[in-house]
N, C-alpha and C positions, 0 to 999 in steps of 0.2 A: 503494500500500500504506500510504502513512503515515496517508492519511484528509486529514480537511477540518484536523487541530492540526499539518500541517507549517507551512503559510503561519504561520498564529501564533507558530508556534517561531521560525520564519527571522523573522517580525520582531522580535519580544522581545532575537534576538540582535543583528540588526543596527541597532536605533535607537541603541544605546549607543555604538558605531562610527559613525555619523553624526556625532555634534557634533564628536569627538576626531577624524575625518576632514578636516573641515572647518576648524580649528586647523591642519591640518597642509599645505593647500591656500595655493599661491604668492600674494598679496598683490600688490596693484597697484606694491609696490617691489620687489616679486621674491624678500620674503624672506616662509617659511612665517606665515601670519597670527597664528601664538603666538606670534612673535617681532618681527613687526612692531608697538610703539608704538601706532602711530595706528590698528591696526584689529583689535588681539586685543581680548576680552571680558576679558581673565585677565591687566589689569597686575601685580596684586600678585605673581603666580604670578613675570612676568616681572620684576618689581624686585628678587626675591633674586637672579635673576641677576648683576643690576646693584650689588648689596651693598647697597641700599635697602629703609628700611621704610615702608610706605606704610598707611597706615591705610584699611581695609576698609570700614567705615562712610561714608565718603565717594565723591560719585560716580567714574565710570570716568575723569572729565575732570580732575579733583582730583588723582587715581591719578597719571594721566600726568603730570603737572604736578610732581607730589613726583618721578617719576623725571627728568625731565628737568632739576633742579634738582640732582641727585644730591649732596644735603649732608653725606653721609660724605665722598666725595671732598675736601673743604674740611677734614675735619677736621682740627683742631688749629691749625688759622688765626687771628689776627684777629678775622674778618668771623664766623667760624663761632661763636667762642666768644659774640661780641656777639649775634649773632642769635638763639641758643640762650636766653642770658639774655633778649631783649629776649620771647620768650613768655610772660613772667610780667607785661608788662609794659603800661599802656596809655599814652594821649596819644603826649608825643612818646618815649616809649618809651628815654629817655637810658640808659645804660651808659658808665661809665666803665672803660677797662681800662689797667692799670699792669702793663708787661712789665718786668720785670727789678726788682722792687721791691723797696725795700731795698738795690738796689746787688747784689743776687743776680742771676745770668743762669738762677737756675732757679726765681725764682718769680714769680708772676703772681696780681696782685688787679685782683678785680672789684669796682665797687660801680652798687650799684641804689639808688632813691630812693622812700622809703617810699610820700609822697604817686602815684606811679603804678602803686603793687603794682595786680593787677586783682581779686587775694584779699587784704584786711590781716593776714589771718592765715599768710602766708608769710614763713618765714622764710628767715635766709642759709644754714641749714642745707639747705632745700629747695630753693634754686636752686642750693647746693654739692653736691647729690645729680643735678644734670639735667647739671651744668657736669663733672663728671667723665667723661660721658660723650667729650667733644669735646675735653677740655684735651690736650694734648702729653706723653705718654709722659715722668716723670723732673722733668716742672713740680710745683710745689708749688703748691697752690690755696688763696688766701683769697678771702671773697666775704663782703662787710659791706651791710648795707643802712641807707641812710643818712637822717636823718629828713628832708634838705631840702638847700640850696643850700651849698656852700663859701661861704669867703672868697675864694677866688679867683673864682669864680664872677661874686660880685656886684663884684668889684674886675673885672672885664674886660667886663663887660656894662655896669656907669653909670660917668658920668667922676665924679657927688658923691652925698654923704653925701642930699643933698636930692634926687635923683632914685633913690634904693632906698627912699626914707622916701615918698614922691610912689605909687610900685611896690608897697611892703609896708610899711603905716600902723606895724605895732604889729612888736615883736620876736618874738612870737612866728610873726607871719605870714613873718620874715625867715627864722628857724631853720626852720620847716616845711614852706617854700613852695621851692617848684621856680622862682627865676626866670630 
């Protein structure tokens, strides 16, 4: 009675039930294939699970990789805050971080070094907008970006005067330059 548009309807209905079947189908770990990692199509879907944001524009392999890395879990760390900064950043990507600065146990500075911005036009205001993301609930945040090398720096790297002058000819190469 339905004619030759039942078959059409029944598929219309169920091709949509296909893929979302198939997500829901045991994985060679045993866990539904939405949720298995290594073999859903749909990480991002599964990294909210995981409290991760994973950028979509990147392949499925990348995906996995940002979940498996799970860098909210770290937050407030360390490693996290450095690493956060160090995206701004190229070569050897230095970050210096100062916990308890000033003799305060609630505040923490960062500094970055101009010479390795990947943009020159960033500022410490723009990496004090990325770095609040990750800081420690109750920390105070400074973040200075700095034109080039300390005195400590070049006092712990050459044993004289003749081998930073040997490194970086002119003063200005001393102040600006990252040795």
């Amino acid at each position: 009675m339905a004619g030759s548009l039942l078959a059409g309807l029944v598929t219309a209905l169920t091709t949509a039930a296909e893929d979302s079947d198939a997500l829901l189908q045991a994985s060679a770990g045993g866990w539904p294939t939405m949720l298995d990692l290594a073999t859903t199509t749909q990480p991002a879907w599964l990294a909210q699970l995981a409290g991760v944001q994973v950028d979509t524009t990147t392949s499925l392999d990348a995906q996995r990789a940002a979940i498996l890395a799970h860098p909210m879990w770290k937050r407030g760390t360390p490693a996290a805050v450095t690493a956060l900064a160090q995206t701004f950043l190229t070569g050897t990507k230095r970050v210096d971080l100062f916990e308890r600065d000033g003799g305060s146990a609630w505040a923490l500075r960062v500094r970055v070094f101009t010479p390795q911005l990947a943009n020159p036009a960033t500022t410490a205001a723009d990496v004090k907008t990325l770095l609040l993301q990750t800081k420690p609930v109750g920390i105070t945040l400074a973040v200075e970006v700095f034109p080039g090398s300390t005195w400590n720096d070049i006092n712990t790297k050459f044993a004289s005067w003749s081998a930073v002058m040997a490194a970086a000819p002119t003063w200005n190469d001393v102040l600006t330059g990252t040795l």
